[in-house]
Every structure is written in C-alpha cells, then in structure tokens.
C-alpha positions in Angstrom: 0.0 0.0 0.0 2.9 1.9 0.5 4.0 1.9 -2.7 0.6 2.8 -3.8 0.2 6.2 -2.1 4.2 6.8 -3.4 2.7 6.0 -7.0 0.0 8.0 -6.7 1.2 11.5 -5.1 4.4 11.1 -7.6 1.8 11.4 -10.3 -0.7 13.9 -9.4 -3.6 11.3 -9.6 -7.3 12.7 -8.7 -9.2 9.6 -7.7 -12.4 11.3 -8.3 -11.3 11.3 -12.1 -10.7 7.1 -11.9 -14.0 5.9 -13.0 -14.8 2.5 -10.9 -11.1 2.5 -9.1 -12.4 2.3 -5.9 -9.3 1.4 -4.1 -7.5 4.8 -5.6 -10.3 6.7 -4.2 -10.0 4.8 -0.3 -6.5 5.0 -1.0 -6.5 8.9 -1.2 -8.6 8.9 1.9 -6.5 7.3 3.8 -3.7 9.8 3.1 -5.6 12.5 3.7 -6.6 10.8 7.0 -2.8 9.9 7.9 -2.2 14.0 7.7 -4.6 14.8 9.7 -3.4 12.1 12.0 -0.2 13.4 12.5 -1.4 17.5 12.7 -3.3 16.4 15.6 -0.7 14.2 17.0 2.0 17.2 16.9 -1.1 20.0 18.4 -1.6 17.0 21.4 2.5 16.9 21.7 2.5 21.1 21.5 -0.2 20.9 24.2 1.9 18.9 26.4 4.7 20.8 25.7 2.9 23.9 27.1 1.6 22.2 30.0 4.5 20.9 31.2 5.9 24.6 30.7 3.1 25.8 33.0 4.3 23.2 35.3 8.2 24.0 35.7 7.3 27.6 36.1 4.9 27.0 38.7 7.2 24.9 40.4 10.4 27.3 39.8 8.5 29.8 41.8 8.2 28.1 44.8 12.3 28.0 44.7 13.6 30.5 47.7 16.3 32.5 46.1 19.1 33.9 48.4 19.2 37.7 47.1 23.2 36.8 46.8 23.4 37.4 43.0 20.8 39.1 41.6 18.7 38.0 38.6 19.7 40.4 35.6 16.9 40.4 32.5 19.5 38.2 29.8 19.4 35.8 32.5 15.2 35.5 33.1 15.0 34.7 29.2 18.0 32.4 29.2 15.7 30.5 31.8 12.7 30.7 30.3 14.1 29.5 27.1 15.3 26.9 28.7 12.4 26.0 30.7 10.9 25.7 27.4 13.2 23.5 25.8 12.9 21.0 28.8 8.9 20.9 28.1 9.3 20.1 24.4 12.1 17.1 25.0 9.7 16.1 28.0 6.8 16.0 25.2 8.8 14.5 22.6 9.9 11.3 25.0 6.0 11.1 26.0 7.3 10.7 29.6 3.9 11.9 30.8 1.4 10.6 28.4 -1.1 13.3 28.4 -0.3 14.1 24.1 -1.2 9.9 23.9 -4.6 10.5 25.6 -5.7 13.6 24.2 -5.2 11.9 20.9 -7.2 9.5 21.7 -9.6 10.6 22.6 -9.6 13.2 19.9 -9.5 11.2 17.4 -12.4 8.7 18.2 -14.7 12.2 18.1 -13.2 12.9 14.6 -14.8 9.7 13.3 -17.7 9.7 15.3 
C-alpha cells in the first residue's frame, strides 16, 4: 500500500477522475486521513509541551532565592528559554502521556 500512495502523489492522480477504481479513491482517503493524524498528534504533543511549561514555572516559583546574586533580564529569558526546551524534550519522550490520551480521545470524536 505503501508503494501505492508513493505512486500515486508522484503522479498527481485525482481519484475522483478514476472511473470504478475504488481502491484509488480509499487509497486517497487514507492519506488524507494519515495527515490529519499526524497535525493532531503534533497540536496533542505542543499541548503537552505547554503544559508541562506551566508546570516547571509554577514549580520554579516556589524555589527560595538567596538575594546573593541578583537575577539580571539576559538571565530570566535564558531561563525561560530553557524551561521551554525542557517541556518540548519532555513531550517528545512522552514521559507523561497526556499528548497519547488527548489523541485519543480526539480522534475517536473525529470519526464519530
């Protein structure tokens, strides 16, 4: 089937021109279906990836500082940037599983 949907995109095919090729037309379905599959897989994993965001922050506030070095502005972006590289590599490993259930879920109301 693989090589099918290769076949097809590399040559432009409409399967609502193929008279009686069903397969061709459940064949371009199912691609159309597969990328809207993985746009709402990557908006679950961006979710995630702004929850768990939330999360650090909220937990990086609880953190006493000492007042011995103060906090200059380059170095409250430099953390936030990071922060928000941690979320995304936590949502790209799936450690917390909440991108896997929104999709899911999500996706038994699409075909619904």
């Amino acid at each position: 089937m693989y090589t099918e949907v290769l076949y097809m995109n590399n040559l432009n095919l409409d399967p609502n021109q193929i008279v009686g090729n069903s397969k061709a037309v459940n064949l371009q379905k199912s691609i159309t279906n597969s990328k809207d599959d993985q746009k709402l897989k990557e908006s679950c994993k961006e979710f995630e990836a702004m929850f768990i965001k939330q999360m650090l922050s909220s937990m990086k506030k609880t953190v006493n500082k000492s007042g011995l070095i103060k906090e200059n502005m380059g170095e409250k972006i430099f953390d936030d940037m990071l922060s928000d590289e941690y979320s995304k590599s936590m949502a790209q490993t799936s450690s917390f599983g909440i991108a896997d259930m929104m999709y899911k879920q999500l996706a038994v109301q699409k075909y619904q």
